[in-house]
C-alpha positions as CSV (number, residue, x, y, z in Angstrom):
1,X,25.9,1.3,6.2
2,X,25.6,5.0,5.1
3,X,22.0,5.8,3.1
4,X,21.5,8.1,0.8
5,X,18.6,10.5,-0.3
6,X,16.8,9.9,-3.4
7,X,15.0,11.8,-5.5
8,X,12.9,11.5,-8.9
9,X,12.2,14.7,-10.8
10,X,9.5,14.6,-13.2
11,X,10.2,11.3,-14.6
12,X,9.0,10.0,-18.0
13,X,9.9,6.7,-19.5
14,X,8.8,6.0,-22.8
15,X,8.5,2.8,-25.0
16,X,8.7,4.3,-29.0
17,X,5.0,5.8,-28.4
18,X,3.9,3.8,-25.8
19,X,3.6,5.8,-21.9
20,X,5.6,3.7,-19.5
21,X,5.3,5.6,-16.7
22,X,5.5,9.5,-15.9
23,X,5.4,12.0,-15.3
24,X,6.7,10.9,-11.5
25,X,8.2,13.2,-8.9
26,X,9.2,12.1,-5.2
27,X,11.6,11.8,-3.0
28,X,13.1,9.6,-0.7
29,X,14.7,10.8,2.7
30,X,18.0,8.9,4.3
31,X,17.0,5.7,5.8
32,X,13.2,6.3,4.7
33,X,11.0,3.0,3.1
34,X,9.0,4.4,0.5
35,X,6.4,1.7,-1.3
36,X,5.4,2.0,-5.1
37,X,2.1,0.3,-5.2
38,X,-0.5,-0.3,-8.0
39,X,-2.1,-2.8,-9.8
40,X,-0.2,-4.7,-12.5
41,X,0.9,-2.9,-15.6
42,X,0.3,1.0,-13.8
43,X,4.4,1.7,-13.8
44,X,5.7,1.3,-10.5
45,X,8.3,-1.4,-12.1
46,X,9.9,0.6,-14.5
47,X,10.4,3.3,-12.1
48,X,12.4,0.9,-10.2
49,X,14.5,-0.1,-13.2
50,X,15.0,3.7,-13.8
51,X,16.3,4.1,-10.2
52,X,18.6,1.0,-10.7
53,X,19.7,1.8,-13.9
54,X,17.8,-0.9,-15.8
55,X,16.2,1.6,-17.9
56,X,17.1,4.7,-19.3
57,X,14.4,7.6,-18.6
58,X,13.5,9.3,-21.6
59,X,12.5,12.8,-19.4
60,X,13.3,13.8,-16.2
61,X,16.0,13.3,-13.5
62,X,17.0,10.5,-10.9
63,X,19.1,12.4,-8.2
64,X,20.8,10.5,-5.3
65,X,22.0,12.6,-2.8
66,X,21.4,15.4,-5.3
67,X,24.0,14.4,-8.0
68,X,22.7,13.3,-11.1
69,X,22.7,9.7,-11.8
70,X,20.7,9.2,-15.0
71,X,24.0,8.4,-17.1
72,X,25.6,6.5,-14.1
73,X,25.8,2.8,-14.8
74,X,24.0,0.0,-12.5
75,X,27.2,-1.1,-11.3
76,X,28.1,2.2,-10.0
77,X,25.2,3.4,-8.4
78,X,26.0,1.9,-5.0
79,X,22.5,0.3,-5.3
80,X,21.3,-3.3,-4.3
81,X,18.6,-5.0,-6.4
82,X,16.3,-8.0,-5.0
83,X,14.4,-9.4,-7.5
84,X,11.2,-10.7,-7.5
85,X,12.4,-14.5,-8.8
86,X,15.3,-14.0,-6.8
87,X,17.3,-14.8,-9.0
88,X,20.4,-17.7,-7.0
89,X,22.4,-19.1,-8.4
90,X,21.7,-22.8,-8.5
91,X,25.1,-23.8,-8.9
92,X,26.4,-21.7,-5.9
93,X,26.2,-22.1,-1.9
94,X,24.2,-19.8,0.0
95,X,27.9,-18.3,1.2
96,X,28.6,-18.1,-2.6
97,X,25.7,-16.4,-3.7
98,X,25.5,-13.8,-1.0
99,X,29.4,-13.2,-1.9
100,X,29.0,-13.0,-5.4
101,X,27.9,-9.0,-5.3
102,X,31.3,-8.0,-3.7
103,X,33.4,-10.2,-6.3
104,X,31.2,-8.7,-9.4
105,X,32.2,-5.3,-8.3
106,X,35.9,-6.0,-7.9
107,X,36.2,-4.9,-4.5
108,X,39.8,-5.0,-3.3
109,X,39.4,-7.3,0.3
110,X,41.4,-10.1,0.7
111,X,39.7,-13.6,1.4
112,X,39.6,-13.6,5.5
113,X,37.7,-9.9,5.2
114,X,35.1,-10.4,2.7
115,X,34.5,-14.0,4.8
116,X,33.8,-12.2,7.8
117,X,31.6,-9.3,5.5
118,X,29.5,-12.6,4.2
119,X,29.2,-14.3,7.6
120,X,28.2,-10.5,9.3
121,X,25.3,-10.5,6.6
122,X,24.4,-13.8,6.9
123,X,24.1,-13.6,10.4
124,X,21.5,-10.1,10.1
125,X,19.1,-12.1,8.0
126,X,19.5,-14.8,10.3
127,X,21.0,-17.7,8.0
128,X,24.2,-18.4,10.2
129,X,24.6,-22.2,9.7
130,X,23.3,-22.7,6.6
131,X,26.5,-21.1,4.5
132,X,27.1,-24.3,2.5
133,X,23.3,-25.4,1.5
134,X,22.4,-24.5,-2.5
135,X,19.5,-22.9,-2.9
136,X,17.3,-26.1,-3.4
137,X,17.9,-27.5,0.1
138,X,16.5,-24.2,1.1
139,X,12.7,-23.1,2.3
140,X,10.9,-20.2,0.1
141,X,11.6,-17.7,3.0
142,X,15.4,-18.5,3.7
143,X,15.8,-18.2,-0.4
144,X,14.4,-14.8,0.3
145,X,16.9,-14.0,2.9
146,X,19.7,-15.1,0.5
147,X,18.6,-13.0,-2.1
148,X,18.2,-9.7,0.5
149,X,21.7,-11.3,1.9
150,X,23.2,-10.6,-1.4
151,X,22.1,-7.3,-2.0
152,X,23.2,-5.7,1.2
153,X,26.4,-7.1,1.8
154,X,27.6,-4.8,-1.0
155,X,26.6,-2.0,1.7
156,X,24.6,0.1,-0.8
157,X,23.4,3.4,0.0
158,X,19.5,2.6,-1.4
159,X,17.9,-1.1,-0.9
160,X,15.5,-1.6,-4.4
161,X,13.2,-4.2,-4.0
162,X,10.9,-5.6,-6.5
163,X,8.2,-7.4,-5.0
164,X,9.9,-9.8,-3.2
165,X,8.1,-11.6,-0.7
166,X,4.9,-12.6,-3.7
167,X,6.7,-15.6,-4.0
168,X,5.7,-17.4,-0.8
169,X,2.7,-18.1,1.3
170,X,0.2,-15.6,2.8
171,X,1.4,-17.0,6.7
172,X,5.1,-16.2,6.0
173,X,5.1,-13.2,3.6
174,X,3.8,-11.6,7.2
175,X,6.4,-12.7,9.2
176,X,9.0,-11.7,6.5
177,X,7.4,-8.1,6.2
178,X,8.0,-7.6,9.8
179,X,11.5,-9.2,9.4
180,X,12.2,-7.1,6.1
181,X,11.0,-4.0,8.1
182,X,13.3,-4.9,11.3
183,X,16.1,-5.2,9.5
184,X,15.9,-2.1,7.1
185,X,15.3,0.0,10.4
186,X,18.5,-1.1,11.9
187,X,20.5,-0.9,9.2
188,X,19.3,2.5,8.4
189,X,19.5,1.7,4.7
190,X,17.1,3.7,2.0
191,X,14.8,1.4,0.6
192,X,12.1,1.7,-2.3
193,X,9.9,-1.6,-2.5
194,X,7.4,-2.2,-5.4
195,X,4.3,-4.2,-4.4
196,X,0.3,-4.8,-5.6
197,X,-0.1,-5.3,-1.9
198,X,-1.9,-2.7,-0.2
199,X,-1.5,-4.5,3.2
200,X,2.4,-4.9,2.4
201,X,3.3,-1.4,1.3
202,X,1.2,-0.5,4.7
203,X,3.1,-2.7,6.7
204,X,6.3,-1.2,5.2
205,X,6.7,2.3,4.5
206,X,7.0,5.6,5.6
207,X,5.7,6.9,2.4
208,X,3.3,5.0,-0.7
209,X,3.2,6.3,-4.1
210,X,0.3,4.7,-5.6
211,X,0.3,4.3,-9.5
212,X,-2.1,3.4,-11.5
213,X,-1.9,3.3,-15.6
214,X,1.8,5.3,-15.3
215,X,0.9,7.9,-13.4
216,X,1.9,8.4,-10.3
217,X,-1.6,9.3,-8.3
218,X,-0.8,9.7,-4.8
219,X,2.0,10.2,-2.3
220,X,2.3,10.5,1.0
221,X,2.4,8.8,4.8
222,X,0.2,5.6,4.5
223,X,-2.8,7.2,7.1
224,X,-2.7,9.8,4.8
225,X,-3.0,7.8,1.6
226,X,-6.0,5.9,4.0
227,X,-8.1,8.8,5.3
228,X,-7.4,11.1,3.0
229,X,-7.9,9.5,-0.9
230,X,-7.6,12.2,-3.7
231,X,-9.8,10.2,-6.7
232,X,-12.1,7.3,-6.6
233,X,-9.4,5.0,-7.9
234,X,-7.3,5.3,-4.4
235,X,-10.2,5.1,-2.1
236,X,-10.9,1.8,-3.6
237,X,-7.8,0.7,-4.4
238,X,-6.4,1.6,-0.2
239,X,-9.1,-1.4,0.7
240,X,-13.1,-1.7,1.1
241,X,-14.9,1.4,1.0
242,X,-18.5,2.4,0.0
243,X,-19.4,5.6,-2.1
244,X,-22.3,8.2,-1.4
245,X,-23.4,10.6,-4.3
246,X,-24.8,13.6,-3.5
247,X,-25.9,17.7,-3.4
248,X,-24.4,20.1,-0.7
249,X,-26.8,21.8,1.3
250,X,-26.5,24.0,4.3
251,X,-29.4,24.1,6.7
252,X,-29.6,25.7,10.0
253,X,-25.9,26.0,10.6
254,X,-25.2,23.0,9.4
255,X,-23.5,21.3,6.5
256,X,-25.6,18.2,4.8
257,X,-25.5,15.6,2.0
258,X,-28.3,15.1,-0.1
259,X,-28.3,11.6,-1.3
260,X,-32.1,11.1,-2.4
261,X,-34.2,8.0,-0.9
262,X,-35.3,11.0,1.6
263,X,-31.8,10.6,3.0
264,X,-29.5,13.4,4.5
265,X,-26.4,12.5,6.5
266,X,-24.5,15.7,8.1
267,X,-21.0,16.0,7.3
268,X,-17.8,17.6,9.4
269,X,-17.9,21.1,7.9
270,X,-14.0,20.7,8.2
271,X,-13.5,18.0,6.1
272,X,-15.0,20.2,3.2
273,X,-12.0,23.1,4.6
274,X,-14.8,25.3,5.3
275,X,-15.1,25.9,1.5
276,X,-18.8,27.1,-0.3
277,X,-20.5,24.2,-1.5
278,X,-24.0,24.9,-1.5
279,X,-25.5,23.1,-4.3
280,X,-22.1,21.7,-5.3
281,X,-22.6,17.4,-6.3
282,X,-19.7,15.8,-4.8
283,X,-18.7,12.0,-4.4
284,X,-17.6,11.2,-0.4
285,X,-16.8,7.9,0.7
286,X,-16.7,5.9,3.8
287,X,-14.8,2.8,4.8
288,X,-17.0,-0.6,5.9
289,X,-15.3,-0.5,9.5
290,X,-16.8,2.9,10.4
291,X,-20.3,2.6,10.1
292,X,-22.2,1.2,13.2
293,X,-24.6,-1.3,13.2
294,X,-27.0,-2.0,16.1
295,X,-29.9,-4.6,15.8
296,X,-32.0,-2.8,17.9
297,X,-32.3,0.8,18.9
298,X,-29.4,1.5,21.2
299,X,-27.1,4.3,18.7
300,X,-27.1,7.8,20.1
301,X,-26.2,11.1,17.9
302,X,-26.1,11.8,13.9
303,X,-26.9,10.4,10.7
304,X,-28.5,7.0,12.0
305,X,-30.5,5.4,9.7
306,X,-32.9,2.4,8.9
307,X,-31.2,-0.5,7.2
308,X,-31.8,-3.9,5.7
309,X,-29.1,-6.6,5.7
310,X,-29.5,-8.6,2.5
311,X,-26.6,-10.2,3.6
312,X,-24.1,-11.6,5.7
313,X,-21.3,-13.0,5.0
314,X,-18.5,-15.1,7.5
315,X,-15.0,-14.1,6.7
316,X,-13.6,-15.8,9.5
317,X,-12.1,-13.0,11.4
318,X,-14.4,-10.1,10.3
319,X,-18.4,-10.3,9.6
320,X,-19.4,-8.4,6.1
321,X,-22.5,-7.1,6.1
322,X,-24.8,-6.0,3.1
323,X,-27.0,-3.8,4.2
324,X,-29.3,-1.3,2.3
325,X,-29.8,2.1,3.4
326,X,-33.3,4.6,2.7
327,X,-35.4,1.8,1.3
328,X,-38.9,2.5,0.9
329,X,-40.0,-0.6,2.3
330,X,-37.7,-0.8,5.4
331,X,-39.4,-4.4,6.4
332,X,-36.8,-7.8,6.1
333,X,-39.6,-9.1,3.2
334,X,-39.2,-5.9,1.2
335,X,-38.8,-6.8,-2.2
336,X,-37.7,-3.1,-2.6
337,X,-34.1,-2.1,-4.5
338,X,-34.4,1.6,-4.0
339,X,-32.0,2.7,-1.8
340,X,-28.1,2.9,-1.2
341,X,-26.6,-0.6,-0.7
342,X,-23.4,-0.1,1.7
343,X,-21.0,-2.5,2.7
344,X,-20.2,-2.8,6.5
345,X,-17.1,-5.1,7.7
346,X,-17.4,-6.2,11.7
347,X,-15.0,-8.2,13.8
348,X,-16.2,-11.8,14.8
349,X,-17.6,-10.8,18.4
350,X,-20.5,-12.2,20.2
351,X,-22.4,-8.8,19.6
352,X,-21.6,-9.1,15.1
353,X,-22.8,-12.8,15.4
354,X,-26.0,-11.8,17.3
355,X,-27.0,-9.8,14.4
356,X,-29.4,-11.1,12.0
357,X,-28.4,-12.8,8.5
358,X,-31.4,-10.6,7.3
359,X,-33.6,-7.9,9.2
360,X,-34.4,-4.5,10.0
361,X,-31.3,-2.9,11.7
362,X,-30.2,0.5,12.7
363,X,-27.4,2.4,10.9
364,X,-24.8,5.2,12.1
365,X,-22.7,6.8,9.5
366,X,-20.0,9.3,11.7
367,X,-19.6,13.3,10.3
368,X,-16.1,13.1,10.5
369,X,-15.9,9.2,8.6
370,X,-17.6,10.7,5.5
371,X,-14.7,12.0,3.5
372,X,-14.8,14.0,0.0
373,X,-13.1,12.0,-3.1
374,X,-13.5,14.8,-5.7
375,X,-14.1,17.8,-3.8
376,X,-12.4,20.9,-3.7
């Protein structure tokens, strides 16, 4: 199956005055997984349908293997489409449906050759057996498999896929994103996925664009998207985190945040790219799993500070703590709300259970976990 490159070039899809999406530029290398991800409504759909030819852009350029393809009709686009309903055919066998893309686009194989070209697919998404069931003798994730079925036997060179796997349980849309990444790898297809899932496009891609409100916010490798978020909105948006507010000073050599509540925490003077920001207010941000938490006094090194847990919460696999930071009253019967309330997320070990459900507790915050959201 060859893939092809893709490319969107300052995209804009309008609805009379309305913004669909835009503008959006990215591209897609051959045999890359690239996830548009976003809440509902922020345009990541429609810049699927412009790729498939669904919609017509009203700016810009879609470019696969840098030829235009903006005027280029669906059926001609050597594209396959998933949907997110996934769309069977009641009526048809699972055989039927999966053939029905090759005998839509005319394709000139005799009977015996697009047979074997059904049972080859059928036997990738591992649904050899089950050619003459109809869709209702089928589970939620073998429906899915039909419907992925269908789109590659076509042998496009870019896989679109429109959230597919929201349609089934939490337990088995995990197996199916490891089964969905599997196979794209080795067929070396292109593939552009749409998903509110921040786990999902994680699990997934090699690149996430993350939308929000039709613009196109970030893109990039997902540890990038993680550790490095370029607004507020994609800090919180890439899973828990906890904000810190604050004046840029530099003391003695070293670089510090002023937060108030008689609270400095040092930063990594490379995080800030060895910039001047003396006096500059700046909004950093660090995620619940790096801070430290130690009931009694047993963390070594910088920026550990006196806490109270307000509360603490089971989650089954993780521990989430509440915990309040530069009270003035650091005592468990404080009363107090000054302060910087910070959420911390643990896994369920002996030593996270051993903590108290309220109490005085000791606080690290890491230099280099304390990243910049609007710096710069």
């Amino acid at each position: 199956m060859e893939a092809a490159s893709l490319e969107l070039k300052n995209l804009v899809k309008m609805y009379k005055d309305v913004l669909g999406v835009g503008p959006v530029s990215l591209s897609a290398a051959q045999g890359e997984f690239i996830a548009l991800l976003g809440p509902s409504g922020c345009g990541k759909t429609t810049t699927l349908r412009c790729i498939a030819g669904l919609e017509t852009p009203s700016q810009g350029e879609v470019l696969m293997d840098g030829e235009l393809i903006n005027d280029r009709p669906l059926h001609k686009r050597e594209i396959g489409f998933v949907f997110q309903d996934y769309a069977l055919f009641p009526h048809m066998t699972v055989a039927q449906n999966v053939g029905f893309g090759l005998r839509f686009r005319k394709e000139k194989k005799d009977k015996k050759e697009m047979q074997s070209r059904i049972a080859d697919t059928l036997e990738l998404v591992n649904l050899q057996g089950l050619e003459d069931r109809y869709p209702s003798q089928l589970s939620g994730g073998q429906q899915q498999r039909v419907a992925l079925a269908r789109a590659i036997v076509i042998r496009p060179k870019i896989l679109l896929l429109d959230e597919p796997l929201s349609n089934i349980d939490a337990a088995l849309r995990q197996r199916m994103q490891i089964e969905l990444k599997n196979l794209q790898q080795k067929i070396g297809i292109t593939a552009i996925h749409v998903t509110h899932d921040q786990q999902e496009a994680f699990t997934l891609a090699d690149q996430v664009a993350l939308f929000n409100k039709g613009r196109l916010i970030q893109f990039g490798p997902p540890d990038e998207v993680y550790e490095s978020p370029i607004d507020p909105f994609v800090a919180e948006f890439i899973g828990d985190t906890n904000f810190l507010e604050g004046v840029i000073r530099k003391r003695e050599g070293r670089i510090l945040l002023e937060t108030g509540y008689d609270m400095e925490l040092e930063l990594d003077p490379d995080i800030l790219n060895n910039k001047e920001q003396t006096g500059q207010q700046v909004l950093m941000t660090i995620r619940p799993q790096r801070i430290k938490v130690e009931a009694v006094d047993l963390l070594e090194g910088k920026n550990i500070i006196q806490g109270i847990i307000e509360q603490k919460i089971n989650m089954g696999d993780l521990f989430r703590f509440i915990i309040r930071l530069g009270a003035q009253d650091p005592s468990p019967e404080t009363t107090d709300t000054t302060g910087i309330v910070m959420i911390v997320n643990k896994y369920n070990t002996r030593e996270s259970r051993q903590l108290p459900s309220n109490g005085a507790v000791r606080v690290q915050l890491h230099p280099k976990d304390i990243k910049p959201v609007n710096y710069g």
